[in-house]
PyMOL commands that place a pseudoatom at each C-alpha (Angstrom):
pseudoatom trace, name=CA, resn=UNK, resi=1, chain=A, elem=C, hetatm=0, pos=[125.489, 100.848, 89.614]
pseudoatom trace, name=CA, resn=UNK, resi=2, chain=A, elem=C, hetatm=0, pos=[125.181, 102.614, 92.977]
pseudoatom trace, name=CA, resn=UNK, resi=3, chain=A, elem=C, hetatm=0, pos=[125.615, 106.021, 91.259]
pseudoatom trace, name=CA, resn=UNK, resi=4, chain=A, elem=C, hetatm=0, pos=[122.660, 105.372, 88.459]
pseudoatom trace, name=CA, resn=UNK, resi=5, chain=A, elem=C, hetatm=0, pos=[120.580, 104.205, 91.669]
pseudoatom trace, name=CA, resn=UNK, resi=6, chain=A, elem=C, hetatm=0, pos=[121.288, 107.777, 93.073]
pseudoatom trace, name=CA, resn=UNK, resi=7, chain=A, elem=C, hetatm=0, pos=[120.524, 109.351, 89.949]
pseudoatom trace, name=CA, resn=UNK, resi=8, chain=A, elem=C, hetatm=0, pos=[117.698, 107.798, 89.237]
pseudoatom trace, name=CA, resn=UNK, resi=9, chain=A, elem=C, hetatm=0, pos=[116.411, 108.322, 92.550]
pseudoatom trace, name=CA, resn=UNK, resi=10, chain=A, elem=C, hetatm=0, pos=[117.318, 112.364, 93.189]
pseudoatom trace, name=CA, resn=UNK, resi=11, chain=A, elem=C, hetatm=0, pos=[115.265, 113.145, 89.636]
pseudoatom trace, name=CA, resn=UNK, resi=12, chain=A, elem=C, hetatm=0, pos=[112.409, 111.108, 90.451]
pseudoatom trace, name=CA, resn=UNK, resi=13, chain=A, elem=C, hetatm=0, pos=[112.209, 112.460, 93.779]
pseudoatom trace, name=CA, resn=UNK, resi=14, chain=A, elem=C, hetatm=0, pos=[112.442, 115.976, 92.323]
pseudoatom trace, name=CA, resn=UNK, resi=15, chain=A, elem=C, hetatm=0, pos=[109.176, 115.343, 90.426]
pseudoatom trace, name=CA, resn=UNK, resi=16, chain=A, elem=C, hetatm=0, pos=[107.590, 113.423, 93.218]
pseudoatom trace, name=CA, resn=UNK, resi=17, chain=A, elem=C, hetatm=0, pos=[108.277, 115.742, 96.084]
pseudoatom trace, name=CA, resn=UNK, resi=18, chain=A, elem=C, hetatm=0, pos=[106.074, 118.498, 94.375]
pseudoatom trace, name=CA, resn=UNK, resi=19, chain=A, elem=C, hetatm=0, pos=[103.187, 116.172, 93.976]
pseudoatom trace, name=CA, resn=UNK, resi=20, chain=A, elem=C, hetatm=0, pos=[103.323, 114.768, 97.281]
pseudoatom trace, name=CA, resn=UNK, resi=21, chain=A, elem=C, hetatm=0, pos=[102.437, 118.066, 99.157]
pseudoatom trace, name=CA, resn=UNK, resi=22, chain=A, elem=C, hetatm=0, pos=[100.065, 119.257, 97.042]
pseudoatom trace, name=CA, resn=UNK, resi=23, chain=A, elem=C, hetatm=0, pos=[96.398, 119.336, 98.628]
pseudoatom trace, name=CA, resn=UNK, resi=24, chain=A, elem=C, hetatm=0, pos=[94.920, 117.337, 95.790]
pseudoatom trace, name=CA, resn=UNK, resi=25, chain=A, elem=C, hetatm=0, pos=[96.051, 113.818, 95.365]
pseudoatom trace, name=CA, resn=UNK, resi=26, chain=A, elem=C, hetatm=0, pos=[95.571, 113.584, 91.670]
pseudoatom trace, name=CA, resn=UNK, resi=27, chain=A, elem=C, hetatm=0, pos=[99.068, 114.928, 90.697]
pseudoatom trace, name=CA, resn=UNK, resi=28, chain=A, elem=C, hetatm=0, pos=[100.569, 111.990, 93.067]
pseudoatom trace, name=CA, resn=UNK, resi=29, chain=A, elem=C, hetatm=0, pos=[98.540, 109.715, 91.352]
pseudoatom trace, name=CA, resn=UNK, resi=30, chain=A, elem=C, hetatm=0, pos=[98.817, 110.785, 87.752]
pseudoatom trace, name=CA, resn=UNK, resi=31, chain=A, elem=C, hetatm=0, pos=[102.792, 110.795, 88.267]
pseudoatom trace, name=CA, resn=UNK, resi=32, chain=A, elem=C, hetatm=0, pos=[102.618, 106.933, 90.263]
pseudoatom trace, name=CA, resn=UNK, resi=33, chain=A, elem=C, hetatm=0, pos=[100.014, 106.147, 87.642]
pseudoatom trace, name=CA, resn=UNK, resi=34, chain=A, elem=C, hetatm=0, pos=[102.978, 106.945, 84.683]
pseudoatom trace, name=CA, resn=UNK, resi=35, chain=A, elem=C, hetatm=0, pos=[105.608, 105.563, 86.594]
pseudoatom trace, name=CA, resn=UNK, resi=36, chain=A, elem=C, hetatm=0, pos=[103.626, 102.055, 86.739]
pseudoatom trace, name=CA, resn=UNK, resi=37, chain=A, elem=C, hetatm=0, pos=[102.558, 102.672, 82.918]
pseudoatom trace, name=CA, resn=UNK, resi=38, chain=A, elem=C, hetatm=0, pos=[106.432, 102.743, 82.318]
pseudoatom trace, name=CA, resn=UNK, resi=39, chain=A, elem=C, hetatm=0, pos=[106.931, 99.307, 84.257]
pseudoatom trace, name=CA, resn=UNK, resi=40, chain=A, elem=C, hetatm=0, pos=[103.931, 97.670, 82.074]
pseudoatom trace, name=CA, resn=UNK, resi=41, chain=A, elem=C, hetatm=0, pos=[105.639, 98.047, 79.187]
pseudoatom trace, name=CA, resn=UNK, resi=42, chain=A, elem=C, hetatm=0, pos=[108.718, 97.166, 80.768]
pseudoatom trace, name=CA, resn=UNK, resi=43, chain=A, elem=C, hetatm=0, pos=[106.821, 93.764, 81.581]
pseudoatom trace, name=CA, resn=UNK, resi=44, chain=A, elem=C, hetatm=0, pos=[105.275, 93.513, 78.432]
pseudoatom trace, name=CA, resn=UNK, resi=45, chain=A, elem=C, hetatm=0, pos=[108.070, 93.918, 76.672]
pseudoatom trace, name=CA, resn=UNK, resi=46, chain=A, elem=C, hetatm=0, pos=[109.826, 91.086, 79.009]
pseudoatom trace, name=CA, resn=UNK, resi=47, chain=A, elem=C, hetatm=0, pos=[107.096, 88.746, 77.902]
pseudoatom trace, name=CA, resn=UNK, resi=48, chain=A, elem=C, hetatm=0, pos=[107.886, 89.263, 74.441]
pseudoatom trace, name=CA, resn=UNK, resi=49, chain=A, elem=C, hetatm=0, pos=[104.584, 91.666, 73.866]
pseudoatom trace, name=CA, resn=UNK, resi=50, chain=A, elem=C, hetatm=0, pos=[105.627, 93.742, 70.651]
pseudoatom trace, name=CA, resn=UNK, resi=51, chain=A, elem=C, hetatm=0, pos=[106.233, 97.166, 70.971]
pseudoatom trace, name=CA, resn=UNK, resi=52, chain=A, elem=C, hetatm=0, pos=[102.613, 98.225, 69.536]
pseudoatom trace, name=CA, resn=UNK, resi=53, chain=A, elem=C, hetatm=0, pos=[101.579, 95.186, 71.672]
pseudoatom trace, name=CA, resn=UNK, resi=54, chain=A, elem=C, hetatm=0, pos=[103.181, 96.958, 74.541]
pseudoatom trace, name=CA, resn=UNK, resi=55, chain=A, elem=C, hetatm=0, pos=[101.862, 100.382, 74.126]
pseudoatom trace, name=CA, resn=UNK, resi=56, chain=A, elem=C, hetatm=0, pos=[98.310, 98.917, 73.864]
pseudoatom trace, name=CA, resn=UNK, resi=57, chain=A, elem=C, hetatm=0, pos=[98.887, 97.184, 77.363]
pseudoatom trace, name=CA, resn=UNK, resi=58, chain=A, elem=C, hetatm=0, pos=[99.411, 100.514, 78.494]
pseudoatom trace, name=CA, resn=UNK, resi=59, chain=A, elem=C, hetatm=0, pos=[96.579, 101.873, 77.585]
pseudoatom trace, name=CA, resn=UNK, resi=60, chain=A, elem=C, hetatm=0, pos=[94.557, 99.173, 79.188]
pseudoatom trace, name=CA, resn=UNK, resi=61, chain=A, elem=C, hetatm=0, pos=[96.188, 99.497, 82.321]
pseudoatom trace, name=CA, resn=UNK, resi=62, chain=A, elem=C, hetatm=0, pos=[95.899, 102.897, 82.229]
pseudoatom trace, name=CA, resn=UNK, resi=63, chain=A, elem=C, hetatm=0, pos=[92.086, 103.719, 81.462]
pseudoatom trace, name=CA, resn=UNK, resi=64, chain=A, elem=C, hetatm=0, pos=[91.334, 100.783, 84.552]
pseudoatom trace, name=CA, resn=UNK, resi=65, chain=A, elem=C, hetatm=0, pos=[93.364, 102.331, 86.638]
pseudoatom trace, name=CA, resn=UNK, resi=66, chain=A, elem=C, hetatm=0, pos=[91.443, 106.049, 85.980]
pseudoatom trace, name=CA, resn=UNK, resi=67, chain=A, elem=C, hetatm=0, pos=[88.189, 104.196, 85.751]
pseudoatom trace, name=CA, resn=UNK, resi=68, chain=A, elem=C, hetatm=0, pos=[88.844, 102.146, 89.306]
pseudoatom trace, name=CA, resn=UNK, resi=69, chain=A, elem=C, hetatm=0, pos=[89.600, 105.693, 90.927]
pseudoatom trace, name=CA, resn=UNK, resi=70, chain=A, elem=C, hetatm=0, pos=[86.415, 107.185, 89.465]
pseudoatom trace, name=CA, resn=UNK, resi=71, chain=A, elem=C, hetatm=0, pos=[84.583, 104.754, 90.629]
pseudoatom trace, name=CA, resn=UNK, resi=72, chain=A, elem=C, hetatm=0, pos=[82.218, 106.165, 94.276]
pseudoatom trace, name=CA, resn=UNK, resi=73, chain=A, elem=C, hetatm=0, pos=[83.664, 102.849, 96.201]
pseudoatom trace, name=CA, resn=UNK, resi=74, chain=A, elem=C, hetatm=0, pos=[87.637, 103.757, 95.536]
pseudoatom trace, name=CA, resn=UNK, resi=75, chain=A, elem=C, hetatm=0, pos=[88.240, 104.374, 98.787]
pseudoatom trace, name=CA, resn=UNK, resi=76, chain=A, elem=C, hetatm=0, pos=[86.420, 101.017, 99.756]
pseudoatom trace, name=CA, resn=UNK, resi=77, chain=A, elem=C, hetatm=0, pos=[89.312, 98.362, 100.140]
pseudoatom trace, name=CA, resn=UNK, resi=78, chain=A, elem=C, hetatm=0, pos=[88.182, 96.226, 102.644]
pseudoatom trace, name=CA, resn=UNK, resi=79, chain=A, elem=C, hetatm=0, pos=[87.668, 92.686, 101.092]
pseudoatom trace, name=CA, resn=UNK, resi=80, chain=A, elem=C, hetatm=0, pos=[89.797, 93.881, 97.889]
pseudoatom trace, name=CA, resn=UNK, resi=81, chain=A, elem=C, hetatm=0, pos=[92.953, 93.788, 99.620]
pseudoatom trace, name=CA, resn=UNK, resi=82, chain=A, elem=C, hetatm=0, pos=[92.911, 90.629, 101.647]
pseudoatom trace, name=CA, resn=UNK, resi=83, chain=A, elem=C, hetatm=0, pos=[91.988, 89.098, 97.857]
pseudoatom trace, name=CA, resn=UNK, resi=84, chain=A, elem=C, hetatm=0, pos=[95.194, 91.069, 96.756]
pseudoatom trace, name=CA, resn=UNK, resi=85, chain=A, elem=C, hetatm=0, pos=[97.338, 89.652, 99.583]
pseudoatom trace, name=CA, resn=UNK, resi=86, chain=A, elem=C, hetatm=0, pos=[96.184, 86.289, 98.885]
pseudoatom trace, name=CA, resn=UNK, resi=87, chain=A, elem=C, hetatm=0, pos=[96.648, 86.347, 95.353]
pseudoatom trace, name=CA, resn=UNK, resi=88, chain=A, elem=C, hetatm=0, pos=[100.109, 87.970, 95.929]
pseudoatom trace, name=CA, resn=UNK, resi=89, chain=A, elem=C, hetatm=0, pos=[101.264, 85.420, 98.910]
pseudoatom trace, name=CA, resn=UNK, resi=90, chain=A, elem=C, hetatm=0, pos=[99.456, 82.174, 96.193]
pseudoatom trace, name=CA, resn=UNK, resi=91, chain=A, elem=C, hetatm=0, pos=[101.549, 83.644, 93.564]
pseudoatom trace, name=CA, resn=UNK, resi=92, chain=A, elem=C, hetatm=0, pos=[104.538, 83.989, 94.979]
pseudoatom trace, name=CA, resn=UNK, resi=93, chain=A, elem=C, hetatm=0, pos=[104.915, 80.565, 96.000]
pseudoatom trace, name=CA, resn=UNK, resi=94, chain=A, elem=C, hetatm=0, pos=[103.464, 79.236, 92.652]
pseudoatom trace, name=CA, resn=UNK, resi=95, chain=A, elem=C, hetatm=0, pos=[106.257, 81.634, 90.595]
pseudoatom trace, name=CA, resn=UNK, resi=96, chain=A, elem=C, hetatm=0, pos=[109.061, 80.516, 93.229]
pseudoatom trace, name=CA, resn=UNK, resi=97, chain=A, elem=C, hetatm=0, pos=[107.814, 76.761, 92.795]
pseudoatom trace, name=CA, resn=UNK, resi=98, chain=A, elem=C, hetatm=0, pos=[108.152, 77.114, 88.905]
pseudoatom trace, name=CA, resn=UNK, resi=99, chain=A, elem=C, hetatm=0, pos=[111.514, 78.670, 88.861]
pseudoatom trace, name=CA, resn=UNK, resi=100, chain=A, elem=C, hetatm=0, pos=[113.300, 81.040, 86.473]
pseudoatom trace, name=CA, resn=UNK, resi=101, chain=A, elem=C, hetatm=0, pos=[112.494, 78.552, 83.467]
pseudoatom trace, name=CA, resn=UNK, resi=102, chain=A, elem=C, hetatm=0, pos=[109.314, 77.262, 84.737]
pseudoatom trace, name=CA, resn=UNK, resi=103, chain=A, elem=C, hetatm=0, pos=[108.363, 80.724, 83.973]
pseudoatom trace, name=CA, resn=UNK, resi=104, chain=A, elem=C, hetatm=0, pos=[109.061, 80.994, 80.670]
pseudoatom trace, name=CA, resn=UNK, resi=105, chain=A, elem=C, hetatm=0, pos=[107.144, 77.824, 79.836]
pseudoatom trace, name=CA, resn=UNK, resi=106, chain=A, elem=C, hetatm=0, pos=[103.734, 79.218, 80.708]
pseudoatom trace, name=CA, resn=UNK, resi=107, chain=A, elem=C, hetatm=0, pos=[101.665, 80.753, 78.076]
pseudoatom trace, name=CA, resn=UNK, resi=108, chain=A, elem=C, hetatm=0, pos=[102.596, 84.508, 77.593]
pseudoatom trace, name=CA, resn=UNK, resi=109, chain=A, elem=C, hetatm=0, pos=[98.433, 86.085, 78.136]
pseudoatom trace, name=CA, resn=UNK, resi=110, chain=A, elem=C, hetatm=0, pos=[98.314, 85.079, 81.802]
pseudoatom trace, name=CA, resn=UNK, resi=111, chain=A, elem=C, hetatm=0, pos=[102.185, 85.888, 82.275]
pseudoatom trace, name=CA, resn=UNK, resi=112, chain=A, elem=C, hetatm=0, pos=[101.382, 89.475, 81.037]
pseudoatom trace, name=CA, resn=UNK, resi=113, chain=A, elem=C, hetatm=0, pos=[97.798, 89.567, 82.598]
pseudoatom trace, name=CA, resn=UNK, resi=114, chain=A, elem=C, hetatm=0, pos=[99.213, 88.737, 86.097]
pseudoatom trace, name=CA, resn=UNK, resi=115, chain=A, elem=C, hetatm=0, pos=[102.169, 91.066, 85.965]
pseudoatom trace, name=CA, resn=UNK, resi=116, chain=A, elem=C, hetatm=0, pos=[99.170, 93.774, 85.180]
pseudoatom trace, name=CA, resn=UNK, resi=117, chain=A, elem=C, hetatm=0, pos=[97.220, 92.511, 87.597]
pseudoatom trace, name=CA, resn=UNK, resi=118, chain=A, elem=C, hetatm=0, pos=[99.989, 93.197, 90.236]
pseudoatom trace, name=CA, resn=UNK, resi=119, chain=A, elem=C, hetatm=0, pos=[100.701, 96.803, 88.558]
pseudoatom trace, name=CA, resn=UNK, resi=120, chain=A, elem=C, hetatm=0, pos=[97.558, 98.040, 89.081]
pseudoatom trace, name=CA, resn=UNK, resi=121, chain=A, elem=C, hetatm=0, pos=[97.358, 96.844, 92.365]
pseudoatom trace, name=CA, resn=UNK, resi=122, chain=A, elem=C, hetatm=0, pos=[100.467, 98.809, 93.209]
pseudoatom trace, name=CA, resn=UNK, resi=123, chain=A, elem=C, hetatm=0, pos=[99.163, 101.715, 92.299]
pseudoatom trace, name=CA, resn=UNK, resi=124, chain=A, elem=C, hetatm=0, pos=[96.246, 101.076, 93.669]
pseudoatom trace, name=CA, resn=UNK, resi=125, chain=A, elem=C, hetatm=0, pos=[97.934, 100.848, 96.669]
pseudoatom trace, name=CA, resn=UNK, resi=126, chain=A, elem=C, hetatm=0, pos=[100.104, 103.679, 96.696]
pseudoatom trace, name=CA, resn=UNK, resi=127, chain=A, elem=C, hetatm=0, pos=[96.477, 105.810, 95.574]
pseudoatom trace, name=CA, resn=UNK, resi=128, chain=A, elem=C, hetatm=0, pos=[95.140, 104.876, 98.390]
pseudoatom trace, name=CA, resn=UNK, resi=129, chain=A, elem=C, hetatm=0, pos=[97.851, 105.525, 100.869]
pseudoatom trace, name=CA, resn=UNK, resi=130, chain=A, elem=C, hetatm=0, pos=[97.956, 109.268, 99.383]
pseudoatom trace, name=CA, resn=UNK, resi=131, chain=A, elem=C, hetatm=0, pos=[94.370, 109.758, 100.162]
pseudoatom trace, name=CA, resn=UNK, resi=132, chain=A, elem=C, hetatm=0, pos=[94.520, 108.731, 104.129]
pseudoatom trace, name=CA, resn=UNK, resi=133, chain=A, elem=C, hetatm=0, pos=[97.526, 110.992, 104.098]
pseudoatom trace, name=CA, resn=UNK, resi=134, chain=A, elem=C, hetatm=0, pos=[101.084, 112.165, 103.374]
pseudoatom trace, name=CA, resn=UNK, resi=135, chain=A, elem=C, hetatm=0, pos=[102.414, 110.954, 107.003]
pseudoatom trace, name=CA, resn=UNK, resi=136, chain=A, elem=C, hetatm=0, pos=[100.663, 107.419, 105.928]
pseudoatom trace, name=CA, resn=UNK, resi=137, chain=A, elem=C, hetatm=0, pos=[102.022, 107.303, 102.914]
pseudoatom trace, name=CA, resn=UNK, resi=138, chain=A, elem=C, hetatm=0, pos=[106.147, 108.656, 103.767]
pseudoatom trace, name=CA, resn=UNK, resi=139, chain=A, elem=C, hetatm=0, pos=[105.667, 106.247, 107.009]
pseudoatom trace, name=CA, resn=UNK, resi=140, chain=A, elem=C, hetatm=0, pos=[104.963, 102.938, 103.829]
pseudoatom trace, name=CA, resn=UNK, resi=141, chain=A, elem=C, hetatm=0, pos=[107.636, 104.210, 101.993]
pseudoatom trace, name=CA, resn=UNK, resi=142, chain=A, elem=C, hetatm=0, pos=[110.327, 104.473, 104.547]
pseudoatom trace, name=CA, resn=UNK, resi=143, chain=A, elem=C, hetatm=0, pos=[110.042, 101.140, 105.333]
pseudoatom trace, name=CA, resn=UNK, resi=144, chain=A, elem=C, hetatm=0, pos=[110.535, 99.900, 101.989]
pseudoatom trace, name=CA, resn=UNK, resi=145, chain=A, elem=C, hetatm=0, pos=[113.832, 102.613, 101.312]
pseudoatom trace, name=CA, resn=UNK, resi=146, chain=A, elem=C, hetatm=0, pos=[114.970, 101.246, 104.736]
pseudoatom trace, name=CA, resn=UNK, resi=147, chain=A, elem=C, hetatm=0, pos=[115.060, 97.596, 103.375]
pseudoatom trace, name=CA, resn=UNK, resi=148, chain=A, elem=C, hetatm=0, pos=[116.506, 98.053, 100.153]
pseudoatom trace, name=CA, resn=UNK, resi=149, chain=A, elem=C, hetatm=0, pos=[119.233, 100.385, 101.232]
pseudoatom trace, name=CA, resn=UNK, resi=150, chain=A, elem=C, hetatm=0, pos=[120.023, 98.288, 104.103]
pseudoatom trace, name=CA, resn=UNK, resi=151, chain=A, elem=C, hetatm=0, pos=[119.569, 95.485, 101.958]
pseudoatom trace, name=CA, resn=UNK, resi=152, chain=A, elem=C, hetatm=0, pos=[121.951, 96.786, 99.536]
pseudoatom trace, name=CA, resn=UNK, resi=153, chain=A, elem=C, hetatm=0, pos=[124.758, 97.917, 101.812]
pseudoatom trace, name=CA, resn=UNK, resi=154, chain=A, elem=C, hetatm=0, pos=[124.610, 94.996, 103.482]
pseudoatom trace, name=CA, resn=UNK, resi=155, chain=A, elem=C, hetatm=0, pos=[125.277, 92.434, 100.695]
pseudoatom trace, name=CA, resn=UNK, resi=156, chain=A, elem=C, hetatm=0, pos=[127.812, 94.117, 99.235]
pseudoatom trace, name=CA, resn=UNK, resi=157, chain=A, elem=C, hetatm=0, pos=[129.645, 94.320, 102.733]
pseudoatom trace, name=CA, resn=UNK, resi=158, chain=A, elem=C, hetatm=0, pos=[129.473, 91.094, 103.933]
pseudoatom trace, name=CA, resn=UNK, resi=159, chain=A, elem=C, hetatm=0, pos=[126.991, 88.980, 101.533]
pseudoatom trace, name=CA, resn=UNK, resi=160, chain=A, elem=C, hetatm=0, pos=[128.953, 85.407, 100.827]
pseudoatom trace, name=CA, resn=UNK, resi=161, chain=A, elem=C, hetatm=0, pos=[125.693, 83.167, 100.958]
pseudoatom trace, name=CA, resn=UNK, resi=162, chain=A, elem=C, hetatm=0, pos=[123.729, 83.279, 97.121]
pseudoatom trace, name=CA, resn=UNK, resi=163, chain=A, elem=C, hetatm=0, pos=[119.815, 84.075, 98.157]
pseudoatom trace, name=CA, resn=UNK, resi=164, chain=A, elem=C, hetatm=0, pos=[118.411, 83.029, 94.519]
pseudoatom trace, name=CA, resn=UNK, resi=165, chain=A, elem=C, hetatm=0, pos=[121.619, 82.731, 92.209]
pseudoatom trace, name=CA, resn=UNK, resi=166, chain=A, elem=C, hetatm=0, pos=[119.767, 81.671, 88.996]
pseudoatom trace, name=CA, resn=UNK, resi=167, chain=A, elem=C, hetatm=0, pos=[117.147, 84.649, 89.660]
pseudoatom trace, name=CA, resn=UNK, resi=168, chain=A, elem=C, hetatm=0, pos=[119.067, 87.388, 90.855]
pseudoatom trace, name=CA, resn=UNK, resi=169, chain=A, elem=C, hetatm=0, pos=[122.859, 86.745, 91.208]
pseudoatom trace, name=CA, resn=UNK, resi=170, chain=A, elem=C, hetatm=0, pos=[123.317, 89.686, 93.332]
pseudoatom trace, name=CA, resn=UNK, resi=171, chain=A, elem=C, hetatm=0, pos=[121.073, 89.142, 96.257]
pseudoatom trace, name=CA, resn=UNK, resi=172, chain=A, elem=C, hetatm=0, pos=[122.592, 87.114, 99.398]
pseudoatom trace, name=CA, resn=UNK, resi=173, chain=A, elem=C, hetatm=0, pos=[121.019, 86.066, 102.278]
pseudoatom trace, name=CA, resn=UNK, resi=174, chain=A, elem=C, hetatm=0, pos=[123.232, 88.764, 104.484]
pseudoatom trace, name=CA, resn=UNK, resi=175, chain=A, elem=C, hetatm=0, pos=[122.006, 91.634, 102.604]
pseudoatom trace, name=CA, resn=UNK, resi=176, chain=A, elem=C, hetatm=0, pos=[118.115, 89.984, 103.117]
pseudoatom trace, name=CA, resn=UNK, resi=177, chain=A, elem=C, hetatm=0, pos=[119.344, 89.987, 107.007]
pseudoatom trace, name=CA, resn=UNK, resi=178, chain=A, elem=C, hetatm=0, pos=[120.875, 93.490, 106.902]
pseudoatom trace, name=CA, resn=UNK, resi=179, chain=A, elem=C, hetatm=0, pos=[116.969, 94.674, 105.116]
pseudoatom trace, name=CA, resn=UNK, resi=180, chain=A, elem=C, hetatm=0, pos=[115.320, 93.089, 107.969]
pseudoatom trace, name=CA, resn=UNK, resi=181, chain=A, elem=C, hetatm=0, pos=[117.580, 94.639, 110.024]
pseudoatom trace, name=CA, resn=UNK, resi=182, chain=A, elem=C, hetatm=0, pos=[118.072, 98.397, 109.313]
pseudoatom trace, name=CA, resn=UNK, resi=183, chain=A, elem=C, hetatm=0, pos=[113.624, 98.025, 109.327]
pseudoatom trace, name=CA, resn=UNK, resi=184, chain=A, elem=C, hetatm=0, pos=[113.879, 96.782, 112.629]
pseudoatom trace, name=CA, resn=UNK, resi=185, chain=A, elem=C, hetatm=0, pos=[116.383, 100.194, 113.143]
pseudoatom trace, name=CA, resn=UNK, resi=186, chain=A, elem=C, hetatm=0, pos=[113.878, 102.268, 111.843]
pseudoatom trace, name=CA, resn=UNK, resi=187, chain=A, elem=C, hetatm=0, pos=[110.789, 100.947, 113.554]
pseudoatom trace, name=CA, resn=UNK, resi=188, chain=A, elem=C, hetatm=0, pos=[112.845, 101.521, 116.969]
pseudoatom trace, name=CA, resn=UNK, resi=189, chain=A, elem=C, hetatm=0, pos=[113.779, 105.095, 115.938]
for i in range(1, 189): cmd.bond("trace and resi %d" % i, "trace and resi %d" % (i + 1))
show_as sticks, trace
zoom trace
C-alpha cells in the first residue's frame, strides 16, 4: 500500500511540478481541474451513477468549474467561502450523524449533487490559492502532506484505538494524534 502511495504520488508530482511554476495559472488549474474530474466519476460511480451517467457528471462539473473561473468576480471569495465552510462543517456532522448506512439510505441526486458540490469547491479552492501565489499555495499543501504522512506513520506505529472502524478500518485515534502532531512540527519549523 505504502509503495502505490509513493507511486502514485512521484508521477503526479512530475506533472504537477511543471504547472506549478509556470507564470500562468491555467495549466495548474486545467491539471487540478482533471484530477477533480477523475474523483467525480469516482463519486458518481460510488453512488451507483452509470458509467454514461458518470461521464455526463463530468461534464457538468467541468463546464461550471471553467464557467465559475471566467466569470470577472473569480477572484471574489469573500462571503462564498464562509457559505462553503458552513456547508462543509453542517455536513459533516449531518453525514457523521447518519453513519456508513444512513448514507446509503438517502436518495442518490442529492448524494451525487453534494459530493459535486464539495468537488468543485476544492478546486475552487486550490484555483484560488494558485492565483495569490505559489508560496500560498506549497505553504496549504504542506500542511495537509504533513498530516497525512504523520498521520499515516503514526497509526501504523503505535495506532491500537479504532477512530471510525465501520468507515475506515485503518484510521486510529494515534495516527489522528501523530497528524496533529507532525502539523504542529511543521508550523514550529
Amino acid at each position: 500500500m505504502l509503495a502505490q502511495r509513493v507511486a502514485t504520488a512521484l508521477v503526479l508530482l512530475a506533472l504537477w511540478l511543471p504547472t506549478l511554476w509556470m507564470h500562468d495559472p491555467w495549466p495548474f488549474m486545467g491539471l487540478t481541474l482533471i484530477l477533480v474530474s477523475a474523483a467525480a466519476w469516482e463519486w458518481a460511480r460510488l453512488n451507483g451513477v452509470v458509467a454514461g451517467g458518470a461521464w455526463g457528471i463530468v461534464v457538468v462539473l467541468v463546464l461550471t468549474c471553467l464557467l465559475l473561473a471566467l466569470t470577472p468576480a473569480f477572484g471574489e471569495t469573500g462571503a462564498a467561502w464562509w457559505f462553503a465552510a458552513a456547508a462543509w462543517l453542517v455536513g459533516g456532522i449531518s453525514v457523521l450523524r447518519l453513519g456508513p448506512d444512513g448514507w446509503g439510505r438517502l436518495p442518490r441526486l442529492p448524494r451525487v449533487v453534494v459530493g459535486l458540490l464539495m468537488l468543485g469547491v476544492a478546486w475552487w479552492a486550490l484555483a484560488q490559492a494558485r492565483i495569490v501565489g505559489v508560496n500560498y499555495l506549497l505553504s496549504v499543501l504542506c500542511v495537509v502532506w504533513m498530516a497525512d504522512i504523520a498521520a499515516y506513520f503514526g497509526g501504523r506505529a503505535f495506532g491500537r484505538r479504532k477512530l471510525a472502524p465501520t468507515i475506515s478500518p485503518g484510521k486510529s485515534w494515534e495516527g489522528v494524534l501523530s497528524g496533529m502532531l507532525g502539523v504542529l512540527l511543521l508550523a514550529a519549523l
